[in-house]
N, C-alpha and C positions, 0 to 999 in steps of 0.2 A: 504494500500500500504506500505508493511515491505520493498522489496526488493532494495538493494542501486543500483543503477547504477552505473558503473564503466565509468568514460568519459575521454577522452583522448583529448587535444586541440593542435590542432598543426599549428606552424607557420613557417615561412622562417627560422627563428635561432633559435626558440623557448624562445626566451627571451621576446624582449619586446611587441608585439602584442597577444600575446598569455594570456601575465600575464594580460591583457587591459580586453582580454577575459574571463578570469576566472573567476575573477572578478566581471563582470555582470552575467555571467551564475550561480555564485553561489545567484545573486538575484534572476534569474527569476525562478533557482530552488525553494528558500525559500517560493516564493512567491507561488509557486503551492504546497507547501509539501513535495517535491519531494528529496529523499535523498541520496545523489551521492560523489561518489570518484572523485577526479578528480585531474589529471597527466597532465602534457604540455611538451611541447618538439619542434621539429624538424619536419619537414617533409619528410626527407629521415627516421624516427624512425616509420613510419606510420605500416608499412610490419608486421614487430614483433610487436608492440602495438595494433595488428589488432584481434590475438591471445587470448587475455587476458583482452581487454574491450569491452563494450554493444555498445557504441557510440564514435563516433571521428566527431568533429570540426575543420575546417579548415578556416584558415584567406585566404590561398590563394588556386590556382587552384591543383585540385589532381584528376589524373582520374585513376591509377591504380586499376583493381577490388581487391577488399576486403572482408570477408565474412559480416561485418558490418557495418550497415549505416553510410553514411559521410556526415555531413550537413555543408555547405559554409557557413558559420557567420562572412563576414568583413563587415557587415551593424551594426552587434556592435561595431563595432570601427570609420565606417564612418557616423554614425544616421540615413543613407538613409533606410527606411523600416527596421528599427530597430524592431520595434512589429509584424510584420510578421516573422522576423526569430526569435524573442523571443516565439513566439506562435508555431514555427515548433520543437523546442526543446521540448517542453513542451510536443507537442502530439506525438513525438517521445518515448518522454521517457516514455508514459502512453502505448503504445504501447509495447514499451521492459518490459514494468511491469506487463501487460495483457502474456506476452508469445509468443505476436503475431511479 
């Protein structure tokens, strides 16, 4: 598995839940191998960063379609089924790495 994934994390301001999520997401990447870019920001910057990354995380609700998977991760931030959405990342991104 060469290919990097490109993730985008996006929060209300993009400041400080986002950086909470990065944070961990670049553990639970480590933790699988898994080698990835990753940008944060805003949630109105979703549209355009939709364009140019594999995946986008979201601390809060976003329902506009996208052409790329959106996974809701504020269970990183609040512990609640933290390893369920640590483990949704993971086969998401072994997924974007497969092609599929």
């Amino acid at each position: 598995m060469n290919k990097k994934i490109e993730i985008y994390i996006a929060c209300g301001s993009g400041i400080a839940t986002s950086t909470v999520v990065q944070e961990k997401v670049k553990q639970i990447l480590a933790q699988s191998n898994i080698q990835a870019s990753i940008t944060k920001g805003n949630i109105s910057q979703i549209p355009s960063k939709a364009e140019t990354v594999d995946l986008i995380l979201v601390t809060t609700r976003y329902v506009k379609p996208v052409k790329v998977p959106i996974l809701p991760v504020f269970s990183l931030i609040s512990g609640i089924n933290e390893e369920q959405t640590a483990q949704k990342i993971v086969e998401e991104c072994h997924r974007i790495i497969k092609g599929g």
